[in-house]
N, C-alpha and C positions, 0 to 999 in steps of 0.2 A: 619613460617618465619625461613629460614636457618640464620647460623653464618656465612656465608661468605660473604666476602666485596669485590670488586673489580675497584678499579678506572678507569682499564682500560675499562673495559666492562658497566661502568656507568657514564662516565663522555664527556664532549663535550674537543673535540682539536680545537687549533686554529691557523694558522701558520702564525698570524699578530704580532702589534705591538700597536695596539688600545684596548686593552682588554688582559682578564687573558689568557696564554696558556692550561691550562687544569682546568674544574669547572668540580666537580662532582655535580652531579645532587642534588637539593635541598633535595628530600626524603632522598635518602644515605648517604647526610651531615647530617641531624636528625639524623634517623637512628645510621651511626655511633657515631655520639656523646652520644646517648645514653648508646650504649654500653661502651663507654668508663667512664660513669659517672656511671654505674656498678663496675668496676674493682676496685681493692683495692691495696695500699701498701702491700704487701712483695707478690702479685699475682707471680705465674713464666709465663716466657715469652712466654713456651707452650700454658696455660691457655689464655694470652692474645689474643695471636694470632688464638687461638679455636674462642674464642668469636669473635673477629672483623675481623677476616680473612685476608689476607696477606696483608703485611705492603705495601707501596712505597717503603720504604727502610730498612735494616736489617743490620746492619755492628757494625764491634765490632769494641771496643773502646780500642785502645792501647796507652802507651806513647811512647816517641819517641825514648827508650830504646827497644819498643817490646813488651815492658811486659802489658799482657793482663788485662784489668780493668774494664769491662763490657761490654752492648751491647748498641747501639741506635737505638730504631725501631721508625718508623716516618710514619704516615697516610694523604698526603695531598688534602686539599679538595677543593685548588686554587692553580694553580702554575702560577706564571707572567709572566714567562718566561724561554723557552726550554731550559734545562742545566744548567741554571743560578739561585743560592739561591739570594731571595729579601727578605729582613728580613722587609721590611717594606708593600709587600703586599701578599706575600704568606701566605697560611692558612694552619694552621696544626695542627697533635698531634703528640709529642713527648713522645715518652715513654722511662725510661731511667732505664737500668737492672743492678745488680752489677754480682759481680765473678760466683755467686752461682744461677744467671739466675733468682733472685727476683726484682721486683719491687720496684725501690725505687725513682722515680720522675715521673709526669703527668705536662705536660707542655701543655695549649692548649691555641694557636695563632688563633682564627676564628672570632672577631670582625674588621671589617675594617678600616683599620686608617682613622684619622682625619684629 
């Protein structure tokens, strides 16, 4: 079993309004979460992204000064709707990196609200 993950290449689209716009497939939501219940505080972002293979999304975190303050890499394994964050039904993992590319928050959104 490789380390590579791909949302695109493993998940269903859907260009309605009745259901999620993008589920990755049941095995490689396991799968990834595993990996991810692997991973440790101060891991670097390399390491991460070795194990669970390319994010959804990769973007550094600056304030509004510019000055650069980490990174946000984010794995999602439901998305509700195309373009649009839904904080109340999208699934995910957020991984959150400081100056020096460490690990230093696991955030994971994958049980389905109530």
């Amino acid at each position: 079993m490789g380390n590579s993950f791909s949302a695109r290449s493993h998940a269903t689209v859907r260009d309605n309004h009745h259901g999620y716009y993008l589920v990755l497939e049941e095995t490689k939501q396991r799968e990834l979460l595993q990996k991810v219940s692997q991973l440790k505080l101060g891991d670097s972002r390399r390491e991460a992204i070795n194990r669970l293979g390319p994010p959804t999304f990769d973007r550094a975190d600056v304030t509004k000064e510019g000055r650069f303050i980490g990174r946000t890499v984010v794995y999602y394994l439901k998305i509700w709707e195309k373009d649009l964050v839904n904080e109340k039904h999208d699934r995910l993992v957020r991984l959150e990196f400081d100056t020096g590319d460490k690990l230093t928050k696991i955030t994971q959104k994958v049980e389905d609200s109530q």
